[in-house]
Each structure stands twice: as structure tokens, then as C-alpha cells.
DSSP file (Angstrom, degrees, kcal/mol; ACC not computed):
  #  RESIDUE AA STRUCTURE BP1 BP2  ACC     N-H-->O    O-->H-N    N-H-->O    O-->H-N    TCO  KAPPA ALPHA  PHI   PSI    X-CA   Y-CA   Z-CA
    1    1 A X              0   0    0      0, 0.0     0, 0.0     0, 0.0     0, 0.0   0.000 360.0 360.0 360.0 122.8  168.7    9.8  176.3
    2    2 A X        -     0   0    0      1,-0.1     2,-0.1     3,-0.0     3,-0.1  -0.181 360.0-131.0 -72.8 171.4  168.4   10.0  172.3
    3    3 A X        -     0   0    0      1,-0.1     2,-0.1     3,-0.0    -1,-0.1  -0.482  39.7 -52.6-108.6-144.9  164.7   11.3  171.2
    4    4 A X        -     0   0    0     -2,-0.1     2,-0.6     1,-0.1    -1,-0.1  -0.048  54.0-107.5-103.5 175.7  162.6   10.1  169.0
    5    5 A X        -     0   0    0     -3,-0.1     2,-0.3    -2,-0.1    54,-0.2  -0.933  31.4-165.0-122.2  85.9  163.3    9.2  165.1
    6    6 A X        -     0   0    0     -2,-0.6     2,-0.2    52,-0.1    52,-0.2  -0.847   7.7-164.5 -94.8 135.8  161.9   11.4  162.6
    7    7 A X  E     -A   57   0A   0     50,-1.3    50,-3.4    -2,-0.3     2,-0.4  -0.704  21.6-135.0-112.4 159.9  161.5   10.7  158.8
    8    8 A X  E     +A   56   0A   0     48,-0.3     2,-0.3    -2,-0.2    48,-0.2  -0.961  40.0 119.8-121.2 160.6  160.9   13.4  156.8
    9    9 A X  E     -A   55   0A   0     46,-1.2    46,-3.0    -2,-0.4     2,-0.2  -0.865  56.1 -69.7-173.2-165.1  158.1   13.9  153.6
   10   10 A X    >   -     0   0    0     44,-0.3     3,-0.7    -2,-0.3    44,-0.1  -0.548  34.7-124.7-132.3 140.2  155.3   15.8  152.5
   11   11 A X  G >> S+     0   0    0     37,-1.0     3,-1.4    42,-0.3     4,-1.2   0.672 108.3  63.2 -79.0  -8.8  151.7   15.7  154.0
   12   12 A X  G 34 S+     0   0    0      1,-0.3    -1,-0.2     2,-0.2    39,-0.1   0.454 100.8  56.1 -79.8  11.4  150.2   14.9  150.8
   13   13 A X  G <4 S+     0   0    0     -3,-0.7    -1,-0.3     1,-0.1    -2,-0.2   0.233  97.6  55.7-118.3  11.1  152.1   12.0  151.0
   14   14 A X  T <4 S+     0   0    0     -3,-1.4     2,-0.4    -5,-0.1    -2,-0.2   0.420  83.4 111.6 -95.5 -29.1  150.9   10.9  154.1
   15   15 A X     <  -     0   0    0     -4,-1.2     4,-0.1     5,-0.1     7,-0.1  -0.328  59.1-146.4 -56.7 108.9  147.2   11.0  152.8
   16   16 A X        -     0   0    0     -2,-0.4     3,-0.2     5,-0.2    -2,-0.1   0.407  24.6-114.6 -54.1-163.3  145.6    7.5  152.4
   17   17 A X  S    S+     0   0    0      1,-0.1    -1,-0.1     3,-0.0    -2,-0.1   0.844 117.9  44.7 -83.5 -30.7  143.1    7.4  149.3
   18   18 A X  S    S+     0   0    0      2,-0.0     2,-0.3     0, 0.0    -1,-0.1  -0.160 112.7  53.7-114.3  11.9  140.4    6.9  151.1
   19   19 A X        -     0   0    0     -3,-0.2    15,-0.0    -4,-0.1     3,-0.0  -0.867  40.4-170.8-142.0 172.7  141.1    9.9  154.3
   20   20 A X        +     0   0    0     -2,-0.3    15,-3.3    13,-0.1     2,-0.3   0.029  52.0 130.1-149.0  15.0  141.8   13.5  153.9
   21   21 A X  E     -C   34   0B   0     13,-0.2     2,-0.6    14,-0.1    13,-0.2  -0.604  44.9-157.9 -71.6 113.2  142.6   13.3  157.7
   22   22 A X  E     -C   33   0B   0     11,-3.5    11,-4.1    -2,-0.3     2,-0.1  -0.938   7.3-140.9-115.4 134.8  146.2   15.0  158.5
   23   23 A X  E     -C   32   0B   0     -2,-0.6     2,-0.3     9,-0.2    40,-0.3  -0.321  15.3-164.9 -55.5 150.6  148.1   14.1  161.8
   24   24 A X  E     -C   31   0B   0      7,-0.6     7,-1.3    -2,-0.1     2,-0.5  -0.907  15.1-164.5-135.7 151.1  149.8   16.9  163.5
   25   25 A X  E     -Cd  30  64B   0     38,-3.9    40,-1.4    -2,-0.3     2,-0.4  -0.992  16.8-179.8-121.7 126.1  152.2   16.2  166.0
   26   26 A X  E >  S-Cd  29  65B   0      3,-3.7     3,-4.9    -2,-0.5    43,-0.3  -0.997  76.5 -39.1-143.0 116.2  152.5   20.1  167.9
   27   27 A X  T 3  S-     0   0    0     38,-2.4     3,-0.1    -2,-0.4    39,-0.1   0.581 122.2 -42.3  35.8   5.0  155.2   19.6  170.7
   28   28 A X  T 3  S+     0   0    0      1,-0.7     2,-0.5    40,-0.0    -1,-0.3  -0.098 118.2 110.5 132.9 -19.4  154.0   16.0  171.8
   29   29 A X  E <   -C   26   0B   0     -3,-4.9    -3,-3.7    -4,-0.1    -1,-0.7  -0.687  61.5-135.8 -90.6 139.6  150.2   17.0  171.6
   30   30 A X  E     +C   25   0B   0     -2,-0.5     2,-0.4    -5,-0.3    -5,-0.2  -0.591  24.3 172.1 -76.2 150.6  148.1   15.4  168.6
   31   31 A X  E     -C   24   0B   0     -7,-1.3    -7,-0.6    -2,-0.2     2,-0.3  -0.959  18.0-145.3-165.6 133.2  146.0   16.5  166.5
   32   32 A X  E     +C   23   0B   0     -2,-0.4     2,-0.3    -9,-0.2    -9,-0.2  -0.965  22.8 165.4-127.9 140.5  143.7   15.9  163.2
   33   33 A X  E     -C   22   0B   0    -11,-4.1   -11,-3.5    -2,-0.3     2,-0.4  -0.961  33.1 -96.2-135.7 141.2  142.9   17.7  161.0
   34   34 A X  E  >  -C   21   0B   0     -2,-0.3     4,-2.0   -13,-0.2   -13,-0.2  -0.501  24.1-135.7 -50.9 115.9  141.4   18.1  157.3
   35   35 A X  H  > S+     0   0    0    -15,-3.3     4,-2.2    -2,-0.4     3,-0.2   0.946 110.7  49.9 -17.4 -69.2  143.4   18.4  154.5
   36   36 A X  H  > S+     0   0    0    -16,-0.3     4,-2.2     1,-0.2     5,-0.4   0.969 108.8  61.3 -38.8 -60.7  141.1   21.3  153.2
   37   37 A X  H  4 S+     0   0    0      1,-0.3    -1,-0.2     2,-0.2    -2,-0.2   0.778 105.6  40.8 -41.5 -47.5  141.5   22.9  156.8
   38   38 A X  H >X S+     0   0    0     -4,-2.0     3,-2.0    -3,-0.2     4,-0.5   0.990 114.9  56.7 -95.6 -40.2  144.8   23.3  156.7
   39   39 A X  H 3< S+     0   0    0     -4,-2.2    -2,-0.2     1,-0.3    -3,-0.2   0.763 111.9  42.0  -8.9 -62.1  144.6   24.6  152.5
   40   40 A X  T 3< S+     0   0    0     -4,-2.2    -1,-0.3     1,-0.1    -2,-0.1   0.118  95.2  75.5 -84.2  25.1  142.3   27.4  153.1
   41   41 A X  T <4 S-     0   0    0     -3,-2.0     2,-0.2    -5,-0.4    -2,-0.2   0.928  90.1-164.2 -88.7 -80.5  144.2   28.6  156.5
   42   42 A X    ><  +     0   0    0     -4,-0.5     3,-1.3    -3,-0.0     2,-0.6  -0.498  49.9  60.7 112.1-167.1  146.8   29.9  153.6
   43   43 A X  T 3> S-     0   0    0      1,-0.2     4,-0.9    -2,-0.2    -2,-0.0  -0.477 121.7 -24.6  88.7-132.7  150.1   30.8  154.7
   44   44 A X  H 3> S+     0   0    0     -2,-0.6     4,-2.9     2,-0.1    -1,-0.2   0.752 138.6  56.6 -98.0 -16.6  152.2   28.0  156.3
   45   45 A X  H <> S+     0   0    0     -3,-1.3     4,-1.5     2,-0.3    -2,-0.2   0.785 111.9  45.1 -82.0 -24.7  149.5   26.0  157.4
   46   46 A X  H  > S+     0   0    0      2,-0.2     4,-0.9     1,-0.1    -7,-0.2   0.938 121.1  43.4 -87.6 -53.4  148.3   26.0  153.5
   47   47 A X  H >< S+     0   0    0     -4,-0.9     3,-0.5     1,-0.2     6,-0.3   0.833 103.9  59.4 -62.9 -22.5  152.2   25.3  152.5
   48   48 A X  H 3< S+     0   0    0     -4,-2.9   -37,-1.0     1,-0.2    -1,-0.2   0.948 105.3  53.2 -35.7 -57.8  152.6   23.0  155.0
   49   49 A X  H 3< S+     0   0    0     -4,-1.5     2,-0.3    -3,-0.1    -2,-0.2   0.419  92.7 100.8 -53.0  -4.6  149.7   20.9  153.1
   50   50 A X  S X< S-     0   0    0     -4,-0.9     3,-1.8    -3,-0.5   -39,-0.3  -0.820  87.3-110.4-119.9 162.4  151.0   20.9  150.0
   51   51 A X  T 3  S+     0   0    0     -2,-0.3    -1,-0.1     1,-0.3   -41,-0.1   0.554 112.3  48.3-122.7 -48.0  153.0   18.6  147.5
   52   52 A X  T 3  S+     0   0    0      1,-0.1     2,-0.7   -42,-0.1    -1,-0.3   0.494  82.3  94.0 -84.4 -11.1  156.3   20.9  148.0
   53   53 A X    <   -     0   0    0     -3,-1.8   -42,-0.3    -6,-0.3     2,-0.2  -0.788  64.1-148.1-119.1 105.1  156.9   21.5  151.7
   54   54 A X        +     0   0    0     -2,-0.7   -44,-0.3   -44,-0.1     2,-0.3  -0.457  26.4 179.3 -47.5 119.5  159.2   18.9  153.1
   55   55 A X  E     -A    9   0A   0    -46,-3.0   -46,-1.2    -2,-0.2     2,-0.2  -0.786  33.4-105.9-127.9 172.9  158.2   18.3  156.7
   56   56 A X  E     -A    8   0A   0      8,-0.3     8,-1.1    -2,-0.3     2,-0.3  -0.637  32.0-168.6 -71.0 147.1  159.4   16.0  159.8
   57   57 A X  E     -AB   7  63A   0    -50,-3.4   -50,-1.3    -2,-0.2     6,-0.2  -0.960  14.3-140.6-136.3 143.4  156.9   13.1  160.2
   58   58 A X    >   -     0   0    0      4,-2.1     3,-2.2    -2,-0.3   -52,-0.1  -0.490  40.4 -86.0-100.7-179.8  157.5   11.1  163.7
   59   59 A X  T 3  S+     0   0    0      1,-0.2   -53,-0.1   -54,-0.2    -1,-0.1   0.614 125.2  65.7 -89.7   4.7  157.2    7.6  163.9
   60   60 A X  T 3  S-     0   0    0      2,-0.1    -1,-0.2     0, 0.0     3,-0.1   0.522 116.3-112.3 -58.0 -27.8  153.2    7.8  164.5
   61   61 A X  S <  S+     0   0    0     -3,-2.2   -38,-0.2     1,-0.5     2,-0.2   0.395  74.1 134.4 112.2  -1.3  153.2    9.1  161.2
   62   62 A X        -     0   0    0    -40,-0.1    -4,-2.1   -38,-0.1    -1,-0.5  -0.494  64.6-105.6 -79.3 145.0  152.0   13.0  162.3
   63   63 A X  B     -B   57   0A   0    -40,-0.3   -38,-3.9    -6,-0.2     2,-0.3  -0.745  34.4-125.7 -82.4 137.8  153.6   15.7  161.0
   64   64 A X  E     -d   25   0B   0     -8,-1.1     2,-0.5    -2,-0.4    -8,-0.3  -0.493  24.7-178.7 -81.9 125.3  156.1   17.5  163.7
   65   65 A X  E     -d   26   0B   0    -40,-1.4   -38,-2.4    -2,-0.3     2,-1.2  -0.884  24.4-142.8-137.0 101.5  155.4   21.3  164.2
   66   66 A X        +     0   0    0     -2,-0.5     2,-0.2   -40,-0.2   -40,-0.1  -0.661  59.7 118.8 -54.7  97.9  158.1   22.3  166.8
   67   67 A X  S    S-     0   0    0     -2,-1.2     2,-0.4     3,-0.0   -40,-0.2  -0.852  82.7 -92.7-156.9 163.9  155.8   24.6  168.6
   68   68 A X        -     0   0    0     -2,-0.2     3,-0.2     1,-0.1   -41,-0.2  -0.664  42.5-157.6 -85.4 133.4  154.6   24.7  172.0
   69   69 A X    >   +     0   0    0     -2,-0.4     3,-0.6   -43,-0.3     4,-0.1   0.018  57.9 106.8-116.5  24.8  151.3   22.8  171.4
   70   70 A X  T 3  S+     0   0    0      1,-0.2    -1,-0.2     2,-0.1   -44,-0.0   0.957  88.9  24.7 -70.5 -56.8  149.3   23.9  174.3
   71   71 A X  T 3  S+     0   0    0     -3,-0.2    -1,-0.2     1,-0.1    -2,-0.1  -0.366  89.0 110.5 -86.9  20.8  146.8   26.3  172.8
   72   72 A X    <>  +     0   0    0     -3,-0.6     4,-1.0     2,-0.2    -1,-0.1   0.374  69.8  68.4 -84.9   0.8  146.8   24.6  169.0
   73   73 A X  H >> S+     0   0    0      1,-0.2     3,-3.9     2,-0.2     4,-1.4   0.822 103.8  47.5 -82.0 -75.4  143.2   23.2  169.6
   74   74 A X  H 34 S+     0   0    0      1,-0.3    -1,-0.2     2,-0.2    -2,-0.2   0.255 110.9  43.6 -54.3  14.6  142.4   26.9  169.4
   75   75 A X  H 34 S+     0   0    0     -2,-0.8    -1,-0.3     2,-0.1    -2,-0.2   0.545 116.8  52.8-105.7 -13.1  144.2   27.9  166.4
   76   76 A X  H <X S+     0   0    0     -3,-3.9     4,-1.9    -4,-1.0    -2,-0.2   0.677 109.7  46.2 -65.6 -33.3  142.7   24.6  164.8
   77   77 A X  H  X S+     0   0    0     -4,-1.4     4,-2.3     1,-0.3     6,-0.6   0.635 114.4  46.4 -96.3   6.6  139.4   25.5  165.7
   78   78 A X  H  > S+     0   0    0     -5,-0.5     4,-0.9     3,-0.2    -1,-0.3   0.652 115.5  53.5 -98.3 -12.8  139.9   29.6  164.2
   79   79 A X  H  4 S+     0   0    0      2,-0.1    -2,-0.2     3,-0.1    -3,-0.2   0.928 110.7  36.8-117.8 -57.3  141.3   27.8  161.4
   80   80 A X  H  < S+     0   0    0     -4,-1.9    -2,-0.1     1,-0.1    -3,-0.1   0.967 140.1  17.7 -77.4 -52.3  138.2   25.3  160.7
   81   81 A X  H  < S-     0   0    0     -4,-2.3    -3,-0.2     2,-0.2    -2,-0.1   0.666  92.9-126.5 -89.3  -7.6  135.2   28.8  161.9
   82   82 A X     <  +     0   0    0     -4,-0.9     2,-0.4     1,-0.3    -4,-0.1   0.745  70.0 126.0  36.1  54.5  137.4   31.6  161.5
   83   83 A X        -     0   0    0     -6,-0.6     2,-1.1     0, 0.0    -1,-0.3  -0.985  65.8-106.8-100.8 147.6  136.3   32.5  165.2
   84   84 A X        -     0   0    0     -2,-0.4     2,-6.5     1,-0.1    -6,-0.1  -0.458  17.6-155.1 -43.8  61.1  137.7   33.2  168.2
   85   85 A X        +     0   0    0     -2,-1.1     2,-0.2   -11,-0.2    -1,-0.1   0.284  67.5  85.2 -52.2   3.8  137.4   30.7  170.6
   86   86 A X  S    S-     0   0    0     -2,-6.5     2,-0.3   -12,-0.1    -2,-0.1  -0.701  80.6-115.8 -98.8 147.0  137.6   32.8  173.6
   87   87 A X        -     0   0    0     -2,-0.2     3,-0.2     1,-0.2     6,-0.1  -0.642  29.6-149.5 -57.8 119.1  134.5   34.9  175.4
   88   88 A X  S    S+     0   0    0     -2,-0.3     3,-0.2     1,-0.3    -1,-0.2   0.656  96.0  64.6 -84.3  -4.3  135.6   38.4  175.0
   89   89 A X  S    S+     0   0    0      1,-0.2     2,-2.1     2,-0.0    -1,-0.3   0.875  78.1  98.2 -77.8 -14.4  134.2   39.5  177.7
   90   90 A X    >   -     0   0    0     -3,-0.2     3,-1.9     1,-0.2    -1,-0.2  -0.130  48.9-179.9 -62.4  56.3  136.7   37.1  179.7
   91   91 A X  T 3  S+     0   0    0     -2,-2.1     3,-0.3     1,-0.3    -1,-0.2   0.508  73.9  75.2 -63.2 -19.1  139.6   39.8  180.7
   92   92 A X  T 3  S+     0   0    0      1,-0.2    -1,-0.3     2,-0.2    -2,-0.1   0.860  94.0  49.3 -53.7 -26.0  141.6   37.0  182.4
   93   93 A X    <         0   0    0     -3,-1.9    -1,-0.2     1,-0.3    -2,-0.2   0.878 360.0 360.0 -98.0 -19.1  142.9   35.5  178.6
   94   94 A X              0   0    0     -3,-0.3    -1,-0.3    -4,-0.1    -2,-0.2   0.321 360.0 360.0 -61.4 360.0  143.8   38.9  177.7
């Protein structure tokens, strides 16, 4: 079985005129996101966003981040409040 088809480009080149909305494709899960969001994350998430950093785009039109996408809500949502998203008192997630 072949996979899936990937093109590759830049996410600012996915951006309509009228959105600032980024896809993410994170192992098979989806996800959207703000431009801005992923800009002030810095790092890769800020190079990812930006004009230079080539990326895989699948043929939904998200950008591909081979990573296991299980837990990416919660690095999306530390990334949008820069909080945790876990109870620390909850000693099971540690």
C-alpha cells in the first residue's frame, strides 16, 4: 500500500488573504491554529511559520509534523496561554 502524496511549501504560503488560520496535520490528527500562535511559540513552531521553512503539506492542505499527535492539543493550548493544561495535583500524568 503506497501512502499518501505530499507536496511540499511554506505555511505562509498556504495562508488565504482573508484567514490567518494554519492547518497542522500531527501524525493523522488535525489541527488549527493561528498564524501569530505559532510566531510567538518561537523556536520551530515560530520557524515553521515563516516564509523560509520548507515544509510537507498533505493533500488536505495541512502542514505534516511527523510526530506522534496524541497530546498536540496540549502543546497547542500552552502555546496559545502559556499554561499547563494538566491539574498538578493529578500524580497519575506525572
Amino acid at each position: 500500500q503506497k501512502g499518501h502524496k505530499c507536496t511540499k511549501t511554506s505555511a505562509l504560503a498556504l495562508l488565504s488573504e482573508d484567514s490567518e488560520i494554519v492547518k497542522l496535520n500531527v501524525g493523522g490528527n488535525l489541527f488549527q491554529t493561528t498564524h501569530q500562535t505559532l510566531i510567538q511559540a518561537g523556536g520551530y513552531f515560530a520557524k515553521l511559520a515563516g516564509k523560509d521553512f520548507v515544509q510537507f503539506v498533505d493533500p488536505q492542505g495541512a502542514l505534516f509534523i511527523d510526530r506522534d499527535g496524541t497530546h498536540f492539543a496540549d502543546i497547542l493550548d500552552f502555546l496559545r496561554h502559556r499554561k499547563l493544561p494538566i491539574d498538578p495535583s493529578d500524580k497519575t500524568f506525572l
